[in-house]
N, C-alpha and C positions, 0 to 999 in steps of 0.2 A: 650483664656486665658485673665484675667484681665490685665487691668493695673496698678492695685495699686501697689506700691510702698511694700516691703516685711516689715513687723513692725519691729521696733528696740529690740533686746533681752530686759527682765529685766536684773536688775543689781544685785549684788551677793547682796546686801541692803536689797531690795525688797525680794530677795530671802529668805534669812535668818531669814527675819520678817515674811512671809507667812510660814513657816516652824515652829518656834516658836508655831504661832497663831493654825494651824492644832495638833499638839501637845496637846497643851492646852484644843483644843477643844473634842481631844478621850480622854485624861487620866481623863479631869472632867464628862466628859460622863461615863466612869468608875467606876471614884473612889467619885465621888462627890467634894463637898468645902472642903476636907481633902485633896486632892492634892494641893491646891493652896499653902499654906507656901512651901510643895517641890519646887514648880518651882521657887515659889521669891528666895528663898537660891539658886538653880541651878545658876539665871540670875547672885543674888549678889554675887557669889564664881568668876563667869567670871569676871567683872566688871561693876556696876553701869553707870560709864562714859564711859566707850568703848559703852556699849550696847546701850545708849542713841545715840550716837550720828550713832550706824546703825539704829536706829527706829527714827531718825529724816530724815535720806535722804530717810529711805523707804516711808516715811509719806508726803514729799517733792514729790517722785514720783507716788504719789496716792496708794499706795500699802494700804489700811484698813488690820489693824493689831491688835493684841493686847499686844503686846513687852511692847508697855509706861506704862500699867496699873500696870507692875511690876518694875516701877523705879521710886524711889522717887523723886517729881516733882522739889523739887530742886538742884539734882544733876545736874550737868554742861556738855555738849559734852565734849565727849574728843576730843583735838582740833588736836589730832595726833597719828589715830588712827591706822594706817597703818605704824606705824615707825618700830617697831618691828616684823609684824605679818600681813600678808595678811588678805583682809576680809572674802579667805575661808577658813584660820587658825581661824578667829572667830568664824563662823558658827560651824566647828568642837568644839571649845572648848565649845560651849553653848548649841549644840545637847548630848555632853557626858554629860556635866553640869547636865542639866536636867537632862536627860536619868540615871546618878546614882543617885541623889535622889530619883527617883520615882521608881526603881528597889531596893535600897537598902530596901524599905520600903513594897515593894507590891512585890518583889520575881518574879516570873516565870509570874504572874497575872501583874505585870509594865510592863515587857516585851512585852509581849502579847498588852499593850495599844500603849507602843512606836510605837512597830511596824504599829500598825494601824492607827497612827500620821504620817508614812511616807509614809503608804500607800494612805490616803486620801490627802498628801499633792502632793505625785507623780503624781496620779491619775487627780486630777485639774489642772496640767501643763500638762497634756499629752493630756485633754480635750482643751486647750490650744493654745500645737501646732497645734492639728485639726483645728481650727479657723483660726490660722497662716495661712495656707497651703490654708484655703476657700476663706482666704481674698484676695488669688491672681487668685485663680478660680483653686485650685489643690485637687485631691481627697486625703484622708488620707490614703495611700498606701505608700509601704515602701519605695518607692523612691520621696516622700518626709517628710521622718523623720525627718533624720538627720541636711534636708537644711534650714526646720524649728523652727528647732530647740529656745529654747525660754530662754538659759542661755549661756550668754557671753561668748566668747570663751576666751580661755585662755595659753599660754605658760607654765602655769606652770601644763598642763597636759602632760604627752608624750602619744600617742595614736598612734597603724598601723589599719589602718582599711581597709579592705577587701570585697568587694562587691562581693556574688554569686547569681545564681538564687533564686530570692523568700528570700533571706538572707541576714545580715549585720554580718560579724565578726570583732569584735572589741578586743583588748589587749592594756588594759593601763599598763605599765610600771611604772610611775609617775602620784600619784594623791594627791595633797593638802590635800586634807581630812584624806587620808587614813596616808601619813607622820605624821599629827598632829597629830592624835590618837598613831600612836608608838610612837611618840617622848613625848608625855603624858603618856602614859602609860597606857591611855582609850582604848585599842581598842575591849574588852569585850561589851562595850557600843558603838564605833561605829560601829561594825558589825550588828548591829541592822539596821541600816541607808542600809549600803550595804547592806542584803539582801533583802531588799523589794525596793527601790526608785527604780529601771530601769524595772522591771516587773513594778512597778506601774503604772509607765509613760510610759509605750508602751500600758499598756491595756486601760490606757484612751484616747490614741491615736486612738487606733482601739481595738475592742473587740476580735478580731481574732489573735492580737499579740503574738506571744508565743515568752519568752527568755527565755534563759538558761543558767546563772551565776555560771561557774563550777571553777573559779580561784579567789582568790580575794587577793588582796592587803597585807590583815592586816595577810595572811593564807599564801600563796605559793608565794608572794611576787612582783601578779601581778594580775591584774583583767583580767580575758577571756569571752567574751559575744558571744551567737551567737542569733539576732534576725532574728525570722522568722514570716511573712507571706504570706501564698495561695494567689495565683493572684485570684481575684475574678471574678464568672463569669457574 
């Protein structure tokens, strides 16, 4: 086995702004330069200075994004951004943000882009964690998903997790995201998010990944996963 040292997670920062950018990058593949005023209105309905000041520490931690190109360059960080509102209560509010301009206006056809925004954003952290896992000398098999895993852990998730053969069961009980969306009133838009991110990110992990997300938060009032993959021979 390697010796290197296991890489530090990204930050929910980085996160949020690579998320954004994959976004941006399917609905203008879509819909052309006619989406772009959607997402500036999406960023500016969050906040101008909130949003600035996640696309400066993403920017700080090397994350290439395109968050800034929709803030006007003289608005200020907000210098406290975190007083009221964690930063994956932001993300939440900026994935609905967008996510209802661009479905209010392209229907069932926005939909259809979102989702492909969190497919290819999942997909590129799932390719990711593979690295993760290589850079210590481990193959991308299911028992190192999870250890690789490539987003900050958190308390404010509540999660039992369950290890069988060939299988990971997981039940979140408590998740940031999925609260923000009820407590908005978004969760039409972020059920978009939910159903495609953890398929996405396990088939970029391994091609062989199968999940199967039969509970979810914003629905039965709790998220239930079972990832599986065949030991290979």
């Amino acid at each position: 086995m390697s010796k290197n040292e296991a890489l530090a997670p990204y930050s929910m920062y980085a996160i949020t702004a690579k998320l954004f950018t994959c976004i941006e990058l399917e609905t203008r593949q879509a819909f052309g330069d006619a989406v772009t005023p959607l997402l500036a209105r999406g960023v500016a309905n969050v906040g101008h200075s909130e949003m600035k000041a996640i696309a400066n520490i993403a920017s700080l931690e090397k994350e290439v994004h395109r968050l800034h190109a929709y803030i006007p360059s003289q608005v200020e960080p907000s210098s406290h951004l975190t007083k009221n509102h964690t930063v994956y209560a932001w993300m939440a509010k900026l994935f609905a943000s967008i996510s209802k301009e661009v479905v209010t206006v392209y229907g069932e056809q926005g939909q259809d882009a979102i989702r492909q925004g969190v497919y290819t954003f999942g997909h590129s952290r799932g390719q990711g964690i593979a690295k993760r896992a290589a850079h210590l000398g481990l193959p991308n098999t299911i028992e190192h998903y999870l250890s690789n895993y490539d987003m900050e852990r958190s308390d404010l998730f509540e999660v039992e997790t369950s290890f069988h053969p060939n299988e990971i069961e997981q039940t979140f009980t408590v998740c940031p995201f999925g609260q923000q969306w009820k407590e908005d009133g978004t969760g039409e838009y972020g059920i978009l998010y939910c159903q495609v991110i953890d398929p996405a990110i396990a088939k970029g992990y391994n091609e062989d990944f199968t999940v199967v997300h039969d509970e979810y938060v914003l629905k039965e009032g709790q998220c239930h996963f079972r990832f599986s993959l065949p030991k290979s021979n």
